[in-house]
N, C-alpha and C positions, 0 to 999 in steps of 0.2 A: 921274572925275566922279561915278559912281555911289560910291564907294568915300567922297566928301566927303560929298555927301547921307546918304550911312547913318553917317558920324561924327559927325553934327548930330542925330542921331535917339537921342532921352534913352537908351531900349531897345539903341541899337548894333545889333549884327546879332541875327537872328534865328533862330531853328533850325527854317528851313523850305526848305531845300534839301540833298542830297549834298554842294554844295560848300560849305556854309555849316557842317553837322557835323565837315568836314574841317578848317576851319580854327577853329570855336571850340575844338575838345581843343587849342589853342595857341596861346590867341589873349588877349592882355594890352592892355590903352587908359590911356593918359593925356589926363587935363584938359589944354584947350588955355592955356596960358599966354601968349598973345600971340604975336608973329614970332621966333621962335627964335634971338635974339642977344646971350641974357644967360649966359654962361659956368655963372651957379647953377643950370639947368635940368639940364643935363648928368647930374649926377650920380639927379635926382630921374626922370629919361630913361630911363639904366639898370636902376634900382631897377624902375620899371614894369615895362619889359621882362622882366626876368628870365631864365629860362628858354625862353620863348614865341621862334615861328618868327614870327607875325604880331601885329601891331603899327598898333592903330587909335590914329591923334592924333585926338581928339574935334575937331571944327568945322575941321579937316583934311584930314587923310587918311590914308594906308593906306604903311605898312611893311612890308616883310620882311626874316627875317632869314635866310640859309644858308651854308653851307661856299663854293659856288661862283657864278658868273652865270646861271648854265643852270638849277640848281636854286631861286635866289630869282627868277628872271623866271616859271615856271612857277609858286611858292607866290603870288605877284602875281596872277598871272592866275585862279589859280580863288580868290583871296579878292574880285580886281573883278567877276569872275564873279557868285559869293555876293551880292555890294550890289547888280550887276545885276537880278539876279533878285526879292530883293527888291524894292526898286523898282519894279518891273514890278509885281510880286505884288500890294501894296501899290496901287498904281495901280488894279488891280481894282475895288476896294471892298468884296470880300467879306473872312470873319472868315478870317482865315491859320490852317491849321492846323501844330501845331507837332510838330518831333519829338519824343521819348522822350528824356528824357536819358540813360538808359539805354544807348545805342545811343550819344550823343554821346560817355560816358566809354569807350567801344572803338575810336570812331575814330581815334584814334594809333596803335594795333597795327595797323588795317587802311593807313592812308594809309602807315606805314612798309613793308609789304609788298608795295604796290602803285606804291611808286615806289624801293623797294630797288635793283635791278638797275640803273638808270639815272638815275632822277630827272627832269631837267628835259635831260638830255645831246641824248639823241632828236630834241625838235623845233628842238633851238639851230643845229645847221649851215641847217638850210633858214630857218629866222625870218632867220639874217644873210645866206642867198641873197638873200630877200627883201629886206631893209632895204639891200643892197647895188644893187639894181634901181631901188628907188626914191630914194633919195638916200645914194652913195655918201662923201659929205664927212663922215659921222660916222666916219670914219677918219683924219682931219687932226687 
């Protein structure tokens, strides 16, 4: 929810959180083209994407992209994180201060090395303890 509210916001995200410099050093949006069922979109899809792990659809919402589940359910979570906060922020009414871009163009060397060893592995057995507690039929 928070993650659609900030793809309606002309600016997108903003560089005013930790999790928000983590995910702009990878973070790619396309123009909302309507309900995604015209086959032409596809290729205009990828082209946006490109290289990028995160993946804002404008008046949508929010993409990720990774090698596994464990590590795109974690890049998910601190990019809704990121729009949460925002929002919030925003909510305020005061003037947001912004980061240094500076610091944004290093954050892929830091977020690679702070999720090298595992990634998203760590919290995934307990998240499906969890979701197995609460409604185990996502396994049918």
């Amino acid at each position: 929810m928070n993650g659609t509210a900030v793809s309606a916001q002309k600016r997108g995200l903003l560089p005013i959180s930790q999790q928000s410099v983590f995910v702009l050093s990878s973070l790619a949006y396309h123009d909302y083209e309507g309900v995604a069922l015209r086959g032409d979109e596809k290729p205009r899809l990828v082209q946006d994407l490109g290289d990028k792990c995160f993946f804002m659809l404008r008046n949508h919402g929010l993409i990720t992209v990774a090698g596994n589940v464990p590590d795109a359910f974690l890049l998910l979570y601190i990019f809704e994180t990121a729009c949460m906060i925002q929002v919030r922020a925003q909510a305020g009414g005061e003037e947001l201060i912004s980061i240094d871009p500076r610091i944004i163009a290093t954050a892929q060397q830091q977020a690679a090395r702070v999720t090298e060893a595992a990634g998203g592995a760590p919290a995934w057995p307990a998240l499906l303890r969890k979701l197995n507690r609460i409604d185990p039929s996502y396994r049918s």
